[in-house]
N, C-alpha and C positions, 0 to 999 in steps of 0.2 A: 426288474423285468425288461425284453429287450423288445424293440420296437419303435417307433416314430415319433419325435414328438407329439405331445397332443396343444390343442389349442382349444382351451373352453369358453363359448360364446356365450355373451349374458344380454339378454334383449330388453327393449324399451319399454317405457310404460304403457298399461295395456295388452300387452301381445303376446304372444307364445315364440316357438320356435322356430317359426315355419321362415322366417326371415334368414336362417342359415340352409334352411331345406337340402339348397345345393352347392355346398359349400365343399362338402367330402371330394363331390365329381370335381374341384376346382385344382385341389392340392393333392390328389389324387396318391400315391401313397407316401407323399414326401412326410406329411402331420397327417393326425387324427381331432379331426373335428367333435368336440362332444358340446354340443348343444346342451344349455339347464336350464330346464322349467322352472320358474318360480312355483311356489304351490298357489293352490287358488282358482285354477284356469286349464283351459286342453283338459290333460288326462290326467291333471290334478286337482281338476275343478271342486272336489268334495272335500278337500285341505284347506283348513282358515289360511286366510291370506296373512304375511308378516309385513307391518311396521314397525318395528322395534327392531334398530341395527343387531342388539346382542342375540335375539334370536336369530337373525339370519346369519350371520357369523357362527353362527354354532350348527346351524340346519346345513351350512357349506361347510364347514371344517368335517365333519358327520360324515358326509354325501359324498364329497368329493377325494377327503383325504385319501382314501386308496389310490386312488389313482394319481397321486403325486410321483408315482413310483418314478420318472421316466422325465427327462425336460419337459418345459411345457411356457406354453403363452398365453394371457389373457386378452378378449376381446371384450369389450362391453360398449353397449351403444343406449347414448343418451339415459334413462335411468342404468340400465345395465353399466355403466362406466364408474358407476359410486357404486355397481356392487361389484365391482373387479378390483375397483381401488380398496375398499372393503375385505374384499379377501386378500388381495395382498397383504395385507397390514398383518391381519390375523394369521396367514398361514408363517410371517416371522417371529411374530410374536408367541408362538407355538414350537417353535423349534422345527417347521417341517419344512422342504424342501421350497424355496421361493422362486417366483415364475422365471426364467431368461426375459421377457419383457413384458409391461403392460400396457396395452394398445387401448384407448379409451377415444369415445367417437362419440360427437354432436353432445359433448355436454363442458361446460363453464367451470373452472374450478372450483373450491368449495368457498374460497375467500372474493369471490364476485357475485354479485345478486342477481340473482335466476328470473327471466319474464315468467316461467313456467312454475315459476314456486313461491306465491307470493304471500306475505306476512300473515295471512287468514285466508284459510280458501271461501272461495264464492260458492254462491247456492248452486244446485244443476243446471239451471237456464244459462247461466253465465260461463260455467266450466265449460258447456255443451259446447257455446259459442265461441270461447278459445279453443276448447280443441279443432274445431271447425278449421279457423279460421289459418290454423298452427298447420291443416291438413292432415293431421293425426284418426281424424272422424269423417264419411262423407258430410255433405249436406243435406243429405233428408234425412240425420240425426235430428235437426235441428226442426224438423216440418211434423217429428211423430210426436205423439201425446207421452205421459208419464207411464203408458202400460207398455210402450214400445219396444222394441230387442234393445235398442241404443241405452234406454234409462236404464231398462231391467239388468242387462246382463257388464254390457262394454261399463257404462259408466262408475259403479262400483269398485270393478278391478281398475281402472285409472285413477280413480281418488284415492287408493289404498296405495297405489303405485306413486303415487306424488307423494302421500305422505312418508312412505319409507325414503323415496331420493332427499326429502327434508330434512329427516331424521338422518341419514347416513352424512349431509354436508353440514349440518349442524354438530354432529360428532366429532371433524375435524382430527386432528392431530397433526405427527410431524410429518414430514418427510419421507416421500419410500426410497430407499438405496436397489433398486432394480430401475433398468433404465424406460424410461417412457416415450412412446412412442404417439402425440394427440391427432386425431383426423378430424378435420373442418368441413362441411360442404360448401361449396363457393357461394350458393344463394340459402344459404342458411341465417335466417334474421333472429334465429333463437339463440345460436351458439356458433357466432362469426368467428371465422377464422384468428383474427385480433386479438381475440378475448381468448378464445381456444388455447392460444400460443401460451398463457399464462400459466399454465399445467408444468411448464420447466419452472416453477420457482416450488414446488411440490418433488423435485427427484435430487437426488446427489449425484445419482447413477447416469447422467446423461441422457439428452430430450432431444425430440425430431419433432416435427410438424408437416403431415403432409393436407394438402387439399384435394377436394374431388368434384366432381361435377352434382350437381342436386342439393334440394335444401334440409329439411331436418332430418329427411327419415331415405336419407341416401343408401341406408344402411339395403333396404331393397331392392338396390342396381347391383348388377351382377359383376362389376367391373371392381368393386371393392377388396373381394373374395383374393384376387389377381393382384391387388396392391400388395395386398396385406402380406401373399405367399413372396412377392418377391419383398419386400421388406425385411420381412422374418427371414428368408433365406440368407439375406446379405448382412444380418445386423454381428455373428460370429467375425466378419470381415470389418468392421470399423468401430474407430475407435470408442469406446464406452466413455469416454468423458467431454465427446462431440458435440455439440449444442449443433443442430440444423434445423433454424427455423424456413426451411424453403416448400414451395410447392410442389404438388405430385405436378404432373401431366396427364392425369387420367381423366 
């Protein structure tokens, strides 16, 4: 089928979509943004939520496969980045059409230990307080009682969402041969830049590293959208076996 690239965006723990909202008006009709709901939440809210990798691999393999028809790129942020790296894996080991890149943002690779995913999770008063603290949650999360929107609705789909990102880097495997592209925020204390960079010992296919301004959840500055098109635009122009671990300017 002819048409644009697409680029499918996969969002962090907790959130829906809205974090790509305007991403289409960004790239305008160079790619096509397609935005994927996890189930669970928004206008899937009535859909059991997935922790179990081989279901989600199968709920995207499902979902998505038609529309492999056409190049394409993956974005994922912070949990979103182990399910992009996730479907990579799956859409070659399936025999279907594999991404031109996969751009993975604000998360650690799977072989470094995560602040955000630790050996037993904590009770709610505790997660509450990390996510607080991580900026993922206001602060008067942390001031309502157990009947409050934060306990009732947010924290449920966040707990569900850590356990699948545990589940998917516990899963592990080899190597993707498509080239990778990791984004850092520069005041990012969850998934420094440093540690970020480590995502090139996971590709064959050749890795970049860019930085950007903001901490974990940069992903909702609009200035990213603008990396990413000119990245993705220049990456047919260099060479695939490139290792550039340098900084954006953005």
């Amino acid at each position: 089928m002819s048409g644009p690239p697409r680029l499918f965006c996969f969002h962090h723990a907790g959130a829906g979509t809205s974090s790509f909202a305007r991403w289409q008006r960004v790239f305008g009709e160079r790619r096509e943004v397609v935005p994927v709901l996890l189930p669970g939440r928004d206008a899937r809210a009535a859909e059991p939520r997935i922790t179990d990798p081989g279901r989600l691999t199968a709920e995207l393999l499902d979902t998505l496969g038609p529309l492999l028809d056409r190049p394409y790129a993956l974005y994922g942020h912070s949990l979103g980045a182990f399910v992009a790296h996730a479907l990579a894996r799956a859409v070659a080991g399936h025999g279907l059409r594999e991404p031109d890149r996969v751009v993975l943002g604000a998360a650690l690779p799977p072989h470094l230990p995560s602040p955000l995913l630790p050996a037993a999770f904590p009770p709610d008063h505790e997660l509450l307080r990390r996510l607080v603290a991580q900026g993922q949650l206001p602060r008067a999360a942390l001031e309502e009682g157990e009947d409050g929107v934060w306990h009732r609705r947010a924290l449920p789909v966040i707990r569900d969402d850590l356990k699948l990102a545990a589940a998917l880097r516990a899963a592990g495997g080899g190597p993707l041969h498509v080239p990778v592209l990791a984004v850092a925020g520069r005041e990012d204390t969850v998934a420094p830049a440093h540690q970020v960079r480590q995502w090139r010992t996971c590709t064959t296919a050749g890795f970049a590293l860019r930085t950007v301004a903001g901490g974990h959840f940069f992903v909702r500055h609009g200035r990213l959208p603008v990396l990413l098109g000119e990245e993705l635009d220049a990456w047919p122009h260099t060479s695939p076996a490139a290792v550039r671990p340098q900084s954006s300017s953005v």
